[in-house]
MDTraj code that builds the backbone (N, CA, C; nanometers):
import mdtraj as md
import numpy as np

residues = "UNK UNK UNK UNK UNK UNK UNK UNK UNK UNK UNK UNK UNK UNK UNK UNK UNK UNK UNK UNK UNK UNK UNK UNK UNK UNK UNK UNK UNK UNK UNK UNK UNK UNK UNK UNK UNK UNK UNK UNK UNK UNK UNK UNK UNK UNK UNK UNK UNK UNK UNK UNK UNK UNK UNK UNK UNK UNK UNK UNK UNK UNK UNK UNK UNK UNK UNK UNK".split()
xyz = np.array([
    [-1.9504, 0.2650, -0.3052],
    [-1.9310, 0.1434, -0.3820],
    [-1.8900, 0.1813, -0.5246],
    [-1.7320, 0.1268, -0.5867],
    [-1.7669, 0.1428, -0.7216],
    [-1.8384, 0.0653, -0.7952],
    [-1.8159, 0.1740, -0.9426],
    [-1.9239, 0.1197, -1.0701],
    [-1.8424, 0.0081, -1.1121],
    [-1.8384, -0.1080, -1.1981],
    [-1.8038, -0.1396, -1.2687],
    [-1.9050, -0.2142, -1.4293],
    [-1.8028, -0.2650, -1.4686],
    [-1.8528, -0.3033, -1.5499],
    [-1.8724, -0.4324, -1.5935],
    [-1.9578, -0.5250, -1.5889],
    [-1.9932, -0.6758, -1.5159],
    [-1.9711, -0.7342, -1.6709],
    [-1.9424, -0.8331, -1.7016],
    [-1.9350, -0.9272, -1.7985],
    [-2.0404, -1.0972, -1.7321],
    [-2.1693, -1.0843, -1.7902],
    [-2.2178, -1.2120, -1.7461],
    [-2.2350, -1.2570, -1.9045],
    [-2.2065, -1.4220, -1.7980],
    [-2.1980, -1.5002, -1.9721],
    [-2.3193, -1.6499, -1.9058],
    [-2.3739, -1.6822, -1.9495],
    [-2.4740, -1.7672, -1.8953],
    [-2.4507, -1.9054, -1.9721],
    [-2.4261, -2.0038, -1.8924],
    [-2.3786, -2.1735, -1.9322],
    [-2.4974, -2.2349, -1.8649],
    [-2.4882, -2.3815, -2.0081],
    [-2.6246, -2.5000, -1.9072],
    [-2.4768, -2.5290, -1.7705],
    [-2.5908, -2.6119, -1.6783],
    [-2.5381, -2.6740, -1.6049],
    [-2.4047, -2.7795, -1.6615],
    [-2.4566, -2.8530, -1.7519],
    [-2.3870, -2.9665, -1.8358],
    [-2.2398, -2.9499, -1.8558],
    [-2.2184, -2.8302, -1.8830],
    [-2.0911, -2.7488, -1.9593],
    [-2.0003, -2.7567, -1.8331],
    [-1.8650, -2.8060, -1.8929],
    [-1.7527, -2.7687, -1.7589],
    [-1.7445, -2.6235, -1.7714],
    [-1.6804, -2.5277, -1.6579],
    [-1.6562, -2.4310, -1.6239],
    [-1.4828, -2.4371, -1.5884],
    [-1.4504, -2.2826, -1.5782],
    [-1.3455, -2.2625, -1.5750],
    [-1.3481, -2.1448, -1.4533],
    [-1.4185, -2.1739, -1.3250],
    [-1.4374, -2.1200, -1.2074],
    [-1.3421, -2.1358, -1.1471],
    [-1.2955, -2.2415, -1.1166],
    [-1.1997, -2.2769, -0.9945],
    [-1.0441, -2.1919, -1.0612],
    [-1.0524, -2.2323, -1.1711],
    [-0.8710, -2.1836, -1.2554],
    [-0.8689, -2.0485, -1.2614],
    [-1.0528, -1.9371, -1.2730],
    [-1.0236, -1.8060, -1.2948],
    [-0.9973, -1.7631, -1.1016],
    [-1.0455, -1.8077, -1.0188],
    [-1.0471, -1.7826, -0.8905],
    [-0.8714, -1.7958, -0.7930],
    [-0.8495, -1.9058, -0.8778],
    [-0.7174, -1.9757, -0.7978],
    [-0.5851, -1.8719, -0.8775],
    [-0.6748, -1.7838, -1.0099],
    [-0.4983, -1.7255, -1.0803],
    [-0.5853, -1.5399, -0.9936],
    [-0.6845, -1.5654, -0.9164],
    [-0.6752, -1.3964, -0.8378],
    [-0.5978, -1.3799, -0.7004],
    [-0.5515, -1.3054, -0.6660],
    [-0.4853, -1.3068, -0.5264],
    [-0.5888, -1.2855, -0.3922],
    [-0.5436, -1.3430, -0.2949],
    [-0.6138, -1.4165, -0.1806],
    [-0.7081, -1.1864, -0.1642],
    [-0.6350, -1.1043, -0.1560],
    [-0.7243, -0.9388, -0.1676],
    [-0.8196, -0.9357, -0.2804],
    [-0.7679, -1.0074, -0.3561],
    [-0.8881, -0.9598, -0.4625],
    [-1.0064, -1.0674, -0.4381],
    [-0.9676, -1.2189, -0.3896],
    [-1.0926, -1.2846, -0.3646],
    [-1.1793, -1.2384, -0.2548],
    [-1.0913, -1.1871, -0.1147],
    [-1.1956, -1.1163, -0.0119],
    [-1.2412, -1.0031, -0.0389],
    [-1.1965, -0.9182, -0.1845],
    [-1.2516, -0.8196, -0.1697],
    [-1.3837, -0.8637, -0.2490],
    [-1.3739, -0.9549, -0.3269],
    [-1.5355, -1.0024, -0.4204],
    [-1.6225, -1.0741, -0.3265],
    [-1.5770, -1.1622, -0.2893],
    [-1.7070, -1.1767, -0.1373],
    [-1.7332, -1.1109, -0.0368],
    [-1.6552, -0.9690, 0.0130],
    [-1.7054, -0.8436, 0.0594],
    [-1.8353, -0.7710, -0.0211],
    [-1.7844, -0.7497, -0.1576],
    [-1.8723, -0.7521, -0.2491],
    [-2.0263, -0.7869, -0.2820],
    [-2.0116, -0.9249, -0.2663],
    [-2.1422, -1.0221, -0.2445],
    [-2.1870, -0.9930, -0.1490],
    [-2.1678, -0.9943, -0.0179],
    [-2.2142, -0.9553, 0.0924],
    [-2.2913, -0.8229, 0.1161],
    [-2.2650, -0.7630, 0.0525],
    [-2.2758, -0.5885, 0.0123],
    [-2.4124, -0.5977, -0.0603],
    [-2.4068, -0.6399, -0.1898],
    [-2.5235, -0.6855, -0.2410],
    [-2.6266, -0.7479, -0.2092],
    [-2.5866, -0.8899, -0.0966],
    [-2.7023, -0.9160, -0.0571],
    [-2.7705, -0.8405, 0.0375],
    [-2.6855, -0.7710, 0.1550],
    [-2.7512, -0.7204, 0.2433],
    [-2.8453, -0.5947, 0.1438],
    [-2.8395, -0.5354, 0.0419],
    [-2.8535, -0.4366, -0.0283],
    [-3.0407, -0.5140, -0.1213],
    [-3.0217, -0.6323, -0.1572],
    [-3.1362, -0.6854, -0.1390],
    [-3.2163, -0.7195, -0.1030],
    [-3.1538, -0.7815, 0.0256],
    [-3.2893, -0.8040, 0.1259],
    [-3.3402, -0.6438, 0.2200],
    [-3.3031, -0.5598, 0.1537],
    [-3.3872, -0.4040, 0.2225],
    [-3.2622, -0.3562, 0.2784],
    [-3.1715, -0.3517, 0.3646],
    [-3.1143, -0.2651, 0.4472],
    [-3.0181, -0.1582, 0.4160],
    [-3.0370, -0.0643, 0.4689],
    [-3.0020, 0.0804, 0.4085],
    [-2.8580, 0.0855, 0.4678],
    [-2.8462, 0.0412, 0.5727],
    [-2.6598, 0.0336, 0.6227],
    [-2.6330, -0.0934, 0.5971],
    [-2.5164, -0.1375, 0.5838],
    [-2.5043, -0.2754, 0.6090],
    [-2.4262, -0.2887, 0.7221],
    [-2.4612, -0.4394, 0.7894],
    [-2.4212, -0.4623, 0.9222],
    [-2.2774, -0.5113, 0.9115],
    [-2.2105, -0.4893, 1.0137],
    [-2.0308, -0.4844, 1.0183],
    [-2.0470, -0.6354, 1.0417],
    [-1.9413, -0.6862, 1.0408],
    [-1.9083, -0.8312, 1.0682],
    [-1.8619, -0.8769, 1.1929],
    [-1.9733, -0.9343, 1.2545],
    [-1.9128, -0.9412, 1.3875],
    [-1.8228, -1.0422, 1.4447],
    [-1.6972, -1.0027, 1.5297],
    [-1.6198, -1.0393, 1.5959],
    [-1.6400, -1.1437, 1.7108],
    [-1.6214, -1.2556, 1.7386],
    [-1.6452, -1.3143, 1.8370],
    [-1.5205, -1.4071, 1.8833],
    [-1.5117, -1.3965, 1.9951],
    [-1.3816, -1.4558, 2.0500],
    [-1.4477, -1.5815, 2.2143],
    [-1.4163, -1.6927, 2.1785],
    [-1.5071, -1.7624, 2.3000],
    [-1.3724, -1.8156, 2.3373],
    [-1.3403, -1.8157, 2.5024],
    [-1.2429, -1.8740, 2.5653],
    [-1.2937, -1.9579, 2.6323],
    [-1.2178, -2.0890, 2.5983],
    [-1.2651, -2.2226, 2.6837],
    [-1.1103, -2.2574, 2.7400],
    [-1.1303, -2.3379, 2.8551],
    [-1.0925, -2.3968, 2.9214],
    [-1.0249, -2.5554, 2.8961],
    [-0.8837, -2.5964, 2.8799],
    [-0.9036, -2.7392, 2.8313],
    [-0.8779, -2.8218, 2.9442],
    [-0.9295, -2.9739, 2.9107],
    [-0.8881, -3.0597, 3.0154],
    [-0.7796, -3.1379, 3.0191],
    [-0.7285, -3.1306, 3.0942],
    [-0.5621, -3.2057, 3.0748],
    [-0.5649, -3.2990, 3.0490],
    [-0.6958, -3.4041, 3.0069],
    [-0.6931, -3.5632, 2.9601],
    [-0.7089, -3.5219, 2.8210],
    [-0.7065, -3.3708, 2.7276],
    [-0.7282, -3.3840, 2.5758],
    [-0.5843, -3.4064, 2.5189],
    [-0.5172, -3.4397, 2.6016],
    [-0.3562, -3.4107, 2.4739],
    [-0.3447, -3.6068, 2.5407],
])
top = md.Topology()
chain = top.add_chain()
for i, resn in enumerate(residues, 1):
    res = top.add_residue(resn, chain, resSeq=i)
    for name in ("N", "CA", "C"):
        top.add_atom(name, md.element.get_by_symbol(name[0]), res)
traj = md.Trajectory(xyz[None], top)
């Protein structure tokens, strides 16, 4: 994991934010790579020494010819 270097800035609730405008000017890699991120951390809090891969699931259903 790299180091970086975190900038927290702490607002009341009250205060507009500028979340959505700093999120929407990052590119769609850099947003999955920050909630990869988060994910990383939490599993890293609640105790676990590996973190668990993301699992894949693929369910095949059947349709009925009265859905279209």
């Amino acid at each position: 994991m790299k180091n970086r270097n975190l900038h927290i800035e702490i607002t009341r609730r009250n205060e507009p934010s500028n979340d959505l405008e700093y999120w929407q000017s990052k590119t769609p890699e850099e947003r999955f790579a920050a909630a990869e991120e988060l994910r990383r951390h939490f599993y890293v809090m609640q105790g676990y020494t590996e973190i668990p891969r993301i699992k894949k699931v693929i369910t095949i259903r059947k349709r009925n010819a009265d859905t279209f």
